[in-house]
FIDORO-547239 format. One record per atom (N, C-alpha, C): residue in one letter; atom name; x, y, z. Coordinates in Angstrom, 1 decimal, decimal comma. Example, Ala and Ser with C-alpha at 12.3 -4.5 7.8 and 13.67 -1.06 7.14 Angstrom:
<pts>
[A N [13,2 -5,7 7,8]],
[A CA [12,3 -4,5 7,8]],
[A C [13,2 -3,3 7,8]],
[S N [12,8 -2,2 7,1]],
[S CA [13,7 -1,1 7,1]],
[S C [12,9 0,0 7,9]],
</pts>
This chain:
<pts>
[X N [0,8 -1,2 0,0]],
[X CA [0,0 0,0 0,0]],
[X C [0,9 1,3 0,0]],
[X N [2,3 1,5 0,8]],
[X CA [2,9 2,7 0,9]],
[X C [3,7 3,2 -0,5]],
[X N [3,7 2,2 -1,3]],
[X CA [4,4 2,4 -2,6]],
[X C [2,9 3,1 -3,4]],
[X N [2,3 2,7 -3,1]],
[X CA [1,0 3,4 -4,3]],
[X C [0,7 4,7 -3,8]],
[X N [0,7 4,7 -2,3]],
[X CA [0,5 6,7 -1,8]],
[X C [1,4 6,9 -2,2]],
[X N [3,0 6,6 -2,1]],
[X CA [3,9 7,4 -2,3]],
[X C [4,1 7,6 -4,1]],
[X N [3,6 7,4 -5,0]],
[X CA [3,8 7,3 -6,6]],
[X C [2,3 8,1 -6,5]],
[X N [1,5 7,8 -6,1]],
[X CA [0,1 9,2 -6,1]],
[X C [0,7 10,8 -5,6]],
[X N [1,5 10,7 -4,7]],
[X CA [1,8 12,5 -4,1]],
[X C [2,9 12,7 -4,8]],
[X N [3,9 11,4 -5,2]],
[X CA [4,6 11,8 -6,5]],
[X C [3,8 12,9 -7,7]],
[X N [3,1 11,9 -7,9]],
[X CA [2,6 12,4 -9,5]],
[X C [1,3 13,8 -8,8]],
[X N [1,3 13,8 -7,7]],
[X CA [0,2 14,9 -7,6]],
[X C [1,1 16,3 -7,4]],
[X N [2,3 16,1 -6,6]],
[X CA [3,2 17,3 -6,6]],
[X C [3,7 17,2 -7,7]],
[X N [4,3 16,7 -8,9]],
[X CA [4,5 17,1 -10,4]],
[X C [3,6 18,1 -11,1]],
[X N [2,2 16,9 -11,1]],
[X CA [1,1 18,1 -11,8]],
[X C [0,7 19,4 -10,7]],
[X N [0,9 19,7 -9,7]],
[X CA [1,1 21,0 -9,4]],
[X C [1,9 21,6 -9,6]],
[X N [3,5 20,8 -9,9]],
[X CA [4,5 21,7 -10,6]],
[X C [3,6 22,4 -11,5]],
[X N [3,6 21,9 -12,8]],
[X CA [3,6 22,1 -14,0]],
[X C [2,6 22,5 -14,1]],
[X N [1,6 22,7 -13,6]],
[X CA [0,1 23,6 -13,2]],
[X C [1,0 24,7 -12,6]],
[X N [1,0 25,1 -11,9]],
[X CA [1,6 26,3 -11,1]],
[X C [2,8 27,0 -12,0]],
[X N [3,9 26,6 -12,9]],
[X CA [4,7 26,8 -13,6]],
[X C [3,7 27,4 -15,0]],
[X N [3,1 26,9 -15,4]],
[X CA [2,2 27,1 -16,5]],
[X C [1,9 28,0 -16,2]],
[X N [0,8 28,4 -15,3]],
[X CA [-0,2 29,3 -15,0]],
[X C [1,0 30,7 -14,5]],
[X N [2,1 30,7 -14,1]],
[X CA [3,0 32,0 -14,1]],
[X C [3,4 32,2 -15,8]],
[X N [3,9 31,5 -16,2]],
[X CA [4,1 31,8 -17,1]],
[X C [3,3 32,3 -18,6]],
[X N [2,0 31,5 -18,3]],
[X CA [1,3 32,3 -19,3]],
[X C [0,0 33,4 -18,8]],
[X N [0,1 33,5 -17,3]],
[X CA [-0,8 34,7 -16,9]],
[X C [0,2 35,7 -16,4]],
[X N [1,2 35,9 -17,2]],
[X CA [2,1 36,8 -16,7]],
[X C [3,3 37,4 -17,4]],
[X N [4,1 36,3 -17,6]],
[X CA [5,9 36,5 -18,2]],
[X C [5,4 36,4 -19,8]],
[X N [4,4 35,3 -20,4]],
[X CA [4,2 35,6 -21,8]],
[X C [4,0 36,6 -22,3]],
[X N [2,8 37,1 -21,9]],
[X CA [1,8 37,9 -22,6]],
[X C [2,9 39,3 -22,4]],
[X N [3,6 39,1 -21,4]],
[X CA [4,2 40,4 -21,1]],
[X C [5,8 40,6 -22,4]],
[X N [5,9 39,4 -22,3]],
[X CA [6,9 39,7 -23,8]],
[X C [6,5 39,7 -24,7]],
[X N [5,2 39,0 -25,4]],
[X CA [4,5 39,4 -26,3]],
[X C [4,4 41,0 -27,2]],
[X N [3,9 41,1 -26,0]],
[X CA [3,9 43,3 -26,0]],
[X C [4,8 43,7 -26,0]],
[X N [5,9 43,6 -25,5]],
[X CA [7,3 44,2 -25,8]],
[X C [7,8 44,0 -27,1]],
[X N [7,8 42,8 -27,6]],
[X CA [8,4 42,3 -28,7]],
[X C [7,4 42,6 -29,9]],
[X N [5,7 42,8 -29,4]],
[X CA [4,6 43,7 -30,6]],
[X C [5,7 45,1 -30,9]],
[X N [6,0 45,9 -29,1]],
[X CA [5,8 47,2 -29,6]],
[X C [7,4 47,5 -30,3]],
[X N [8,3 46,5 -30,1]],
[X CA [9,7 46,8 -31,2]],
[X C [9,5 46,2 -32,7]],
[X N [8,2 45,4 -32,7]],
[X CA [8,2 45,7 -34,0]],
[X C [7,0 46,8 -34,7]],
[X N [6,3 46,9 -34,2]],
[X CA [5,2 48,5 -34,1]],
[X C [6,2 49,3 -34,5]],
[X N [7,7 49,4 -33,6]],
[X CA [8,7 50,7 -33,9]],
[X C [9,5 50,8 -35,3]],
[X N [10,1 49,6 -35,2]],
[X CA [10,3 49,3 -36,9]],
[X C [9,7 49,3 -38,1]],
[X N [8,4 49,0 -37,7]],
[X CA [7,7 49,2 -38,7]],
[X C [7,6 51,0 -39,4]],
[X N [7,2 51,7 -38,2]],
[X CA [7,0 53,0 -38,2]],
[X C [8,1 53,9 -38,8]],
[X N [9,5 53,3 -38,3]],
[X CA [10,4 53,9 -39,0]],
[X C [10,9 53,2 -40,6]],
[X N [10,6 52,1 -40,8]],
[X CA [10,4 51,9 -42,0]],
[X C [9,7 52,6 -43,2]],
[X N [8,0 53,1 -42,5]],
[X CA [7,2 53,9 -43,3]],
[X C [7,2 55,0 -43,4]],
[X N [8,2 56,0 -42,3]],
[X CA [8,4 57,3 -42,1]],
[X C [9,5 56,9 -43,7]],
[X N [10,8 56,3 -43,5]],
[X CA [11,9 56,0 -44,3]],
[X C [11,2 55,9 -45,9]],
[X N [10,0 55,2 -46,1]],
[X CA [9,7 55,1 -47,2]],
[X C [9,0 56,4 -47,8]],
[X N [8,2 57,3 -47,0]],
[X CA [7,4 58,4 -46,9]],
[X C [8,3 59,2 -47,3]],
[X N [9,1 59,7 -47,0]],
[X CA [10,5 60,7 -47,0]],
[X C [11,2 60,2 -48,3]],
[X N [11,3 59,0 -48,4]],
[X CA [12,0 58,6 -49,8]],
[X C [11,6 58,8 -50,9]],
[X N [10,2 58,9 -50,9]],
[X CA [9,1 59,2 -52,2]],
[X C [9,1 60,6 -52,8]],
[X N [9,3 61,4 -51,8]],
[X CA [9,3 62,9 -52,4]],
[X C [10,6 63,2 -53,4]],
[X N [9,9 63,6 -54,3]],
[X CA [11,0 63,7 -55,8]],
[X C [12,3 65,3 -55,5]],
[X N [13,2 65,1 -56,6]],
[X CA [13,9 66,5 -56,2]],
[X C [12,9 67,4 -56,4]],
[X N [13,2 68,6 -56,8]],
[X CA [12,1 70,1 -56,8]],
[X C [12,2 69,9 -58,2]],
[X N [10,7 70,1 -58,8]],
[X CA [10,5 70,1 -60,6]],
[X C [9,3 71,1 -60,4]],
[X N [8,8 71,0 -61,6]],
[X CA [7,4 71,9 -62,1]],
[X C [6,3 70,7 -62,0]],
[X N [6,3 70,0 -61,7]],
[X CA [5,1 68,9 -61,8]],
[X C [5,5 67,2 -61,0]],
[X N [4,5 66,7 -60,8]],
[X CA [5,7 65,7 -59,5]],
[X C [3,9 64,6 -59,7]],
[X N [4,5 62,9 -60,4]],
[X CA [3,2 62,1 -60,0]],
[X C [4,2 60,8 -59,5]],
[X N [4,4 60,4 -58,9]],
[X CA [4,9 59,1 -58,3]],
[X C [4,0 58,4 -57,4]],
[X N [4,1 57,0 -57,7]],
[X CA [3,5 56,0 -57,3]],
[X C [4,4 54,8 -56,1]],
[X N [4,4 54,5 -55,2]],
[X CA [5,7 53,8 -55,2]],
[X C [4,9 52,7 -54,1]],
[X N [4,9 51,7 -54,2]],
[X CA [4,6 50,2 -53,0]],
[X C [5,5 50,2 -52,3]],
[X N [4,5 50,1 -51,0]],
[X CA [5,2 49,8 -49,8]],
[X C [5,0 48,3 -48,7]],
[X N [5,8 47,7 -48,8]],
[X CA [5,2 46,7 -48,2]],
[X C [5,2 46,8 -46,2]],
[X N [4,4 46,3 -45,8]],
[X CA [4,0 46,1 -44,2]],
[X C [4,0 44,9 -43,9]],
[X N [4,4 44,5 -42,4]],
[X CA [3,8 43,4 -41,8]],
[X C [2,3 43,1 -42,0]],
[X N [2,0 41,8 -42,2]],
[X CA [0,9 41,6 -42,1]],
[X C [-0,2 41,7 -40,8]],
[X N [0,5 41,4 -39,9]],
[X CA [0,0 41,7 -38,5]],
[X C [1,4 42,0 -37,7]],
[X N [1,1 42,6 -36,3]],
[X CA [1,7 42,6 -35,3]],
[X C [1,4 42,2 -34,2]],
[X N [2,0 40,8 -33,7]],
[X CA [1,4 40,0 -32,2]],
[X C [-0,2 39,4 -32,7]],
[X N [-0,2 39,3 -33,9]],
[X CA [-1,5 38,6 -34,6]],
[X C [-2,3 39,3 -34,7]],
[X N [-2,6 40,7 -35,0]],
[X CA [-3,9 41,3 -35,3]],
[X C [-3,2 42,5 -36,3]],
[X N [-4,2 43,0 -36,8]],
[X CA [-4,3 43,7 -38,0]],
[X C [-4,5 45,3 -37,1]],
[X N [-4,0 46,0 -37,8]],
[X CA [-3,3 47,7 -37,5]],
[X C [-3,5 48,6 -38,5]],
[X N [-3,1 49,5 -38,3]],
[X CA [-3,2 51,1 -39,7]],
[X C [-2,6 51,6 -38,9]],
[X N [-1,8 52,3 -40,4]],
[X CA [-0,8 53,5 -39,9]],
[X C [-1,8 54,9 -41,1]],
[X N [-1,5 56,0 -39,6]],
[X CA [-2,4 57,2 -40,2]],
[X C [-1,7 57,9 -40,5]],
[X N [-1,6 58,8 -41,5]],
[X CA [-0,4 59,8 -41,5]],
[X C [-1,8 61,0 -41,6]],
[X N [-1,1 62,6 -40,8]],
[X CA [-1,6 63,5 -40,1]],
[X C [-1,2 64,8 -39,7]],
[X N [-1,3 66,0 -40,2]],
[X CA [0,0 66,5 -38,9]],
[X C [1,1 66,3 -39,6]],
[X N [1,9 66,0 -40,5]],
[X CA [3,4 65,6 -40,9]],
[X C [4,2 64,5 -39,8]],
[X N [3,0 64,0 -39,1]],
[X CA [3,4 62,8 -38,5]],
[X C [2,5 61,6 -38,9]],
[X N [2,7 60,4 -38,5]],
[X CA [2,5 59,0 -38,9]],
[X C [2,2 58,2 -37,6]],
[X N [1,2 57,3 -37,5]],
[X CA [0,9 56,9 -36,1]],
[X C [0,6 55,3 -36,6]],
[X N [0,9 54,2 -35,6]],
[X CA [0,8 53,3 -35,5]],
[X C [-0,6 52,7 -34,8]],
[X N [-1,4 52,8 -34,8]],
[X CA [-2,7 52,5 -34,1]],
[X C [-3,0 50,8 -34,4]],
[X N [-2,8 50,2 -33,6]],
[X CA [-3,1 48,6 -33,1]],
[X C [-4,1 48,2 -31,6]],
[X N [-4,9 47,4 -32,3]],
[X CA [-5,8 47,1 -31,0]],
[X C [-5,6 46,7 -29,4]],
[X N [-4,0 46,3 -29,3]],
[X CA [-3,7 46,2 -28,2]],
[X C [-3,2 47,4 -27,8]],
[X N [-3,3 48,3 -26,4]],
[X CA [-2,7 49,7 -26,4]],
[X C [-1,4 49,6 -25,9]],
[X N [-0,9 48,7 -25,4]],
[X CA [0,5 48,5 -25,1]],
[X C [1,2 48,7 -26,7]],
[X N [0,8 48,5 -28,1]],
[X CA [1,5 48,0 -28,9]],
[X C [0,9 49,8 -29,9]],
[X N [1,9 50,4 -30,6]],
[X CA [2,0 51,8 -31,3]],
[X C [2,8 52,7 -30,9]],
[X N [2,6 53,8 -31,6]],
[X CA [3,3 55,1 -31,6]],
[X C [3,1 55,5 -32,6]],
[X N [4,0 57,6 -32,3]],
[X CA [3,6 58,0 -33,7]],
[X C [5,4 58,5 -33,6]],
[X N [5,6 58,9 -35,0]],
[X CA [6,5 59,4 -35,8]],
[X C [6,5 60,8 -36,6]],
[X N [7,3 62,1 -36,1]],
[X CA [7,3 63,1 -36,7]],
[X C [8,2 62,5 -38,0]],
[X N [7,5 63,4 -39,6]],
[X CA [8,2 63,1 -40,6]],
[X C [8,8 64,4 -40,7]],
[X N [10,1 64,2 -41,4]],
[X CA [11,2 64,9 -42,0]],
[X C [11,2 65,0 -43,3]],
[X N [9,9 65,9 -43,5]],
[X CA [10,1 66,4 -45,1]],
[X C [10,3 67,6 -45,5]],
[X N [10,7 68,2 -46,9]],
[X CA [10,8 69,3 -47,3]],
[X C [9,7 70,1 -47,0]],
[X N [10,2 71,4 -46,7]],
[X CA [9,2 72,5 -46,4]],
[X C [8,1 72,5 -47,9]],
[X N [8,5 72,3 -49,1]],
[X CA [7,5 72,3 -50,7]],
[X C [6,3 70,9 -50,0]],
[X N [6,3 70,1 -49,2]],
[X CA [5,6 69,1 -49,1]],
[X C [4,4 69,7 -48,0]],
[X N [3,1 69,9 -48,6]],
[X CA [2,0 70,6 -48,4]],
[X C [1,2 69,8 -47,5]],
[X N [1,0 68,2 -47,7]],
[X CA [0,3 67,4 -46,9]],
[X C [0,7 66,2 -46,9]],
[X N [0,6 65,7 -45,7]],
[X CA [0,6 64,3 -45,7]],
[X C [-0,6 63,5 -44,9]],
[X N [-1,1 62,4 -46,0]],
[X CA [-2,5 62,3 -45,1]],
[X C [-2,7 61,2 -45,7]],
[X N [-3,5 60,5 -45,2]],
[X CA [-4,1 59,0 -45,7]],
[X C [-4,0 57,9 -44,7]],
[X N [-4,5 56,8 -44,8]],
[X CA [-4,3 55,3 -44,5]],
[X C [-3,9 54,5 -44,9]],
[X N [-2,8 53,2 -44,3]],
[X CA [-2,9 52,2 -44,9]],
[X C [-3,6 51,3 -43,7]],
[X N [-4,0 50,2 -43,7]],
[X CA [-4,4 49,1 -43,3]],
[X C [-3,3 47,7 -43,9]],
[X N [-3,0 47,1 -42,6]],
[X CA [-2,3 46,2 -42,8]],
[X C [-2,7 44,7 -43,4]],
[X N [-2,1 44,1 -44,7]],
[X CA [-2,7 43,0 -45,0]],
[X C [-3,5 43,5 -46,5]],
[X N [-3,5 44,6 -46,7]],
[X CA [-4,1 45,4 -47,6]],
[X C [-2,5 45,8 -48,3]],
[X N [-2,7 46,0 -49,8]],
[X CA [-1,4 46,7 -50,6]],
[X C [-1,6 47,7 -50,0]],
[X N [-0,5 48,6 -50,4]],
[X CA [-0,3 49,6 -49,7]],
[X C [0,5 50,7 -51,1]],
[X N [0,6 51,4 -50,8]],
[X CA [1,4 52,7 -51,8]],
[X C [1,1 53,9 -51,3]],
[X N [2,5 54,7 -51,2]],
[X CA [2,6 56,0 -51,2]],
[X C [2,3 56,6 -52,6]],
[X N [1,7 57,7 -52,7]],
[X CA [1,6 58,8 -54,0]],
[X C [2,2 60,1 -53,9]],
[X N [2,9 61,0 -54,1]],
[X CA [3,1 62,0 -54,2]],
[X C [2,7 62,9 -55,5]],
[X N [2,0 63,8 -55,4]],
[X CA [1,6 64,7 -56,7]],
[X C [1,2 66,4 -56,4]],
[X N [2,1 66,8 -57,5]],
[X CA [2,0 68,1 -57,0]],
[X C [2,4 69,1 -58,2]],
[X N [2,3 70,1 -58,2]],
[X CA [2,9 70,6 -59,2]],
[X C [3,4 72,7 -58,4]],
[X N [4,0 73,5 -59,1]],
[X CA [4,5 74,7 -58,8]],
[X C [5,1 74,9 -57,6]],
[X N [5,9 74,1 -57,3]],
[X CA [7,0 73,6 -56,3]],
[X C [6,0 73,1 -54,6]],
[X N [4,4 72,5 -54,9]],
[X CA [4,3 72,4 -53,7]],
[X C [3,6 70,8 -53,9]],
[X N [3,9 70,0 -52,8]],
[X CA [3,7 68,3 -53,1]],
[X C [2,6 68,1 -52,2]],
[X N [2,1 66,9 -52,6]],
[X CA [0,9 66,2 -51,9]],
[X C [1,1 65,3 -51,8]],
[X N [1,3 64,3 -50,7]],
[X CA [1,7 62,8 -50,3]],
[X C [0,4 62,0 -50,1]],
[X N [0,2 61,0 -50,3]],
[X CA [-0,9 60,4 -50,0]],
[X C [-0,9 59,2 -49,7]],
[X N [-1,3 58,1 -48,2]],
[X CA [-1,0 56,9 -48,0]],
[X C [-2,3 56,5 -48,2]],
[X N [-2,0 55,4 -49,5]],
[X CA [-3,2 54,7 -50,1]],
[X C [-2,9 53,0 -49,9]],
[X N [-4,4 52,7 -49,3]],
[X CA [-4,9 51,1 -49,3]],
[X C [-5,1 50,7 -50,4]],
[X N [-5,2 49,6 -50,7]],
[X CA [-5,8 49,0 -51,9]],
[X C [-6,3 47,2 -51,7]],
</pts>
């Protein structure tokens, strides 16, 4: 009989191990790197699209239509996001609020607006068009 209690509080203090290990680890230390590791890629992302935004504007002419694709993550930490551009800044907006930010853009003073959406998982393209030395940027879904 003492051999069978003793292999039952065996195996019952195990599965409390690994119940209690589990349960720290995923009501706690996961989800919390999850978010960290969303919002460094939220940040890369952001400066990738600021970097592409800035890249688009042509030297100074009389007339300006460029088209250019931009590719994005499909999600970040599994869900789907938009970046707004606003303001001459760009914002990362994702459903979890631990995971975004925004980004002042560094463009020429000739660049009049920057404005639009993309949505993530959707094509994406910057536009610039403008003409008499003043530009118009525009972040288009598709």
């Amino acid at each position: 009989m003492t051999p069978v209690v003793s292999k039952t509080l065996e195996i019952g203090l195990v599965l409390l191990f690994v119940g209690g290990l589990t349960t720290a680890l995923f009501g706690g230390i996961v989800p919390d790197y999850r978010d960290a590791a969303g919002d460094r890629v939220a940040d890369r992302t952001l400066a990738g699209v600021a970097t592409e935004i800035e890249g688009a504007v042509p030297p100074p002419a009389t007339a300006a239509r460029i088209e250019r694709r931009v590719d994005l993550p499909a999600t970040i930490r599994g869900a789907g996001y938009r970046v707004v551009a606003a303001d001459g800044r760009v914002t990362l907006d994702h459903p979890n609020p631990s995971i975004g930010g925004t980004l002042r853009l560094a463009v020429p003073d000739r660049v009049a607006s920057v404005t639009g959406t993309w949505r993530s998982g959707a094509k994406t393209a910057v536009t610039v068009t403008g003409g008499n030395g003043r530009l118009a940027i525009k972040l288009v879904s598709r």
